[in-house]
C-alpha positions as CSV (number, residue, x, y, z in Angstrom):
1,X,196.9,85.6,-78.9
2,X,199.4,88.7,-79.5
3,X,197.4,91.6,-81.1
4,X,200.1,93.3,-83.2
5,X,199.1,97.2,-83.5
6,X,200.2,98.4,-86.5
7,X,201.5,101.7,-86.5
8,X,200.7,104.7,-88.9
9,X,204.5,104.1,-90.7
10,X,203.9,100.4,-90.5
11,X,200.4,100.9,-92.2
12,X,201.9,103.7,-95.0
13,X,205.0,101.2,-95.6
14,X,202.4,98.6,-96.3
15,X,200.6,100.8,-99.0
16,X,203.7,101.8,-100.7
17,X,204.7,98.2,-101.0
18,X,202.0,97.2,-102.2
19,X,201.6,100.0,-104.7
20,X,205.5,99.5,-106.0
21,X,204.6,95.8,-106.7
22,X,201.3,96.5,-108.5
23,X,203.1,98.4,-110.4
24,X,205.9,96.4,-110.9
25,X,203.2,93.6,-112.1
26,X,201.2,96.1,-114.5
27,X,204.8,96.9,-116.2
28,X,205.5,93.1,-116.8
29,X,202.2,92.5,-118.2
30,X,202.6,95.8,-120.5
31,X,206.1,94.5,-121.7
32,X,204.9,91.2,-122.7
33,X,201.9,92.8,-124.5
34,X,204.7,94.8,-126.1
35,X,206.5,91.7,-127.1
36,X,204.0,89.9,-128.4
37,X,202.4,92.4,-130.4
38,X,206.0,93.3,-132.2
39,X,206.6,89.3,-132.6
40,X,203.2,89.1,-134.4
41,X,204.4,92.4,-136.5
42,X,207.8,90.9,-137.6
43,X,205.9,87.6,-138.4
44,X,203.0,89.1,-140.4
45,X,206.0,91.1,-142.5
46,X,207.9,88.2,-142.6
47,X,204.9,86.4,-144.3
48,X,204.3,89.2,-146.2
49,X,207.6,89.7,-148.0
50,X,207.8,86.0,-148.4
51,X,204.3,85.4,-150.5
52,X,205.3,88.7,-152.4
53,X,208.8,87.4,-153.5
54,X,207.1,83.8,-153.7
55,X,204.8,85.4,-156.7
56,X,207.6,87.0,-158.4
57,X,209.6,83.9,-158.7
58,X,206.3,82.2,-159.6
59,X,206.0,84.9,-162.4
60,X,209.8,84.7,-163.2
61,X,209.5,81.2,-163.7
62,X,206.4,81.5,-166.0
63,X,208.3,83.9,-168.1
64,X,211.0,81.8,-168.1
65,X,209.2,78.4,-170.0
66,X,207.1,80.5,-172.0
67,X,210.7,81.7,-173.5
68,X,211.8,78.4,-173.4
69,X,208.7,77.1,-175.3
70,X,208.7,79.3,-178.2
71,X,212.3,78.6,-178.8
72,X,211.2,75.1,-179.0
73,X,208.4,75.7,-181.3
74,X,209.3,77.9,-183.2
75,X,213.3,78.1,-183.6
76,X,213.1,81.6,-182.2
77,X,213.6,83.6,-178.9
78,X,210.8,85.3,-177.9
79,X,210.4,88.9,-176.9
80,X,210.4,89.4,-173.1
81,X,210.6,91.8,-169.8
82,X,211.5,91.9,-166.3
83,X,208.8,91.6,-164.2
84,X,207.7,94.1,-162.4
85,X,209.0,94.3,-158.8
86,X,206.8,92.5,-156.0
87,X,205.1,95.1,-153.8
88,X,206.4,94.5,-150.0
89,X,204.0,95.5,-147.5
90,X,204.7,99.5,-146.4
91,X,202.2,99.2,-143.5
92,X,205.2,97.5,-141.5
93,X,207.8,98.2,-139.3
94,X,211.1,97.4,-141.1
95,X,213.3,98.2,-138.6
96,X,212.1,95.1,-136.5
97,X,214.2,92.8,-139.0
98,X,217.6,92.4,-139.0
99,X,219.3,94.9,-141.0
100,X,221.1,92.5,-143.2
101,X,217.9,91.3,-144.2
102,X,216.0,94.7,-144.4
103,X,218.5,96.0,-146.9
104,X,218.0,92.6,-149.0
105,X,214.3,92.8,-149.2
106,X,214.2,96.8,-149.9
107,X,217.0,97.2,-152.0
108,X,215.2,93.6,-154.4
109,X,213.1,96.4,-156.3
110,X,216.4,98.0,-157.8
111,X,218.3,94.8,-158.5
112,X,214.7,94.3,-160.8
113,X,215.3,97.7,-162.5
114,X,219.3,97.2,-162.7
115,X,218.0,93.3,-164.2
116,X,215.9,95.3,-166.6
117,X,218.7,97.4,-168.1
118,X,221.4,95.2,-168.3
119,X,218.9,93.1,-170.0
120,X,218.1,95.5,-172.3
121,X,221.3,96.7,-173.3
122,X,222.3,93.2,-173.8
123,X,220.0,92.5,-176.2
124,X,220.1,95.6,-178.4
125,X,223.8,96.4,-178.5
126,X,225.1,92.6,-177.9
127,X,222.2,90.8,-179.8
128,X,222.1,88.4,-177.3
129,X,218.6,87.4,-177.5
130,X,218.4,85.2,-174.3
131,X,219.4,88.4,-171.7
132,X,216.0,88.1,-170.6
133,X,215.4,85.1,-169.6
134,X,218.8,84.6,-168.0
135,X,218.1,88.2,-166.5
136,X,214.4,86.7,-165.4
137,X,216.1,83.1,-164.1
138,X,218.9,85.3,-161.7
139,X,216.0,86.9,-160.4
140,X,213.8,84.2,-159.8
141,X,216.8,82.1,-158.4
142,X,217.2,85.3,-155.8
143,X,213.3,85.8,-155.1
């Protein structure tokens, strides 16, 4: 049997080490904490915007028949608007998305306005009494 005496570097050397890879370890576990907390983030937005814009086309499409109906019925357009814009969740980190797709979802809520006015104006200065519901059907078709 051969005794090995460790030495007072041998013994510090073996603390350092030891200390560097507990560390090591406690940084890979924080970094996949990190990970999967910002992959449940960008899936709970993702879910989010996606019920949101699901309700609006849901709405569109509503408004759309119900257009569609009275024509039938009674020979005449009906009077309609835009929905309102869908609410997208603020609470969330946008920046986790792709941009591409960030600027789609937050810039939706000023295509509605801009789907609004054209709508509008076509209807009042062009007498065209189905801007609204082909306004309401571009939207719902982009929702």
């Amino acid at each position: 049997m051969n005794p090995v005496i460790w030495t007072s570097k041998d013994i510090i050397a073996a603390v350092i080490a030891t200390g560097l890879v507990a560390a090591a370890f406690r940084e890979l576990i924080e970094l996949a904490k990190v990970s999967w907390r910002k992959q449940s983030e960008v899936q709970y937005l993702c879910v989010s915007a996606a019920v949101a814009l699901e309700a609006f086309a849901l709405e569109c499409r509503e408004l759309k028949e119900m257009m569609e109906a009275a024509y039938h019925q009674r020979g005449a357009v009906g009077s309609i608007s835009v929905p309102s814009p869908p609410k997208l969740p603020p609470d969330c980190n946008w920046r986790l998305i792709d941009i591409t797709l960030m600027n789609e979802l937050l810039s939706f809520e000023n295509m509605v306005r801009k789907a609004q006015i054209d709508a509008d104006f076509a209807a009042h200065f062009e007498g065209n009494t189905w801007a609204h519901a082909s306004e309401v059907a571009a939207l719902m078709e982009k929702a």
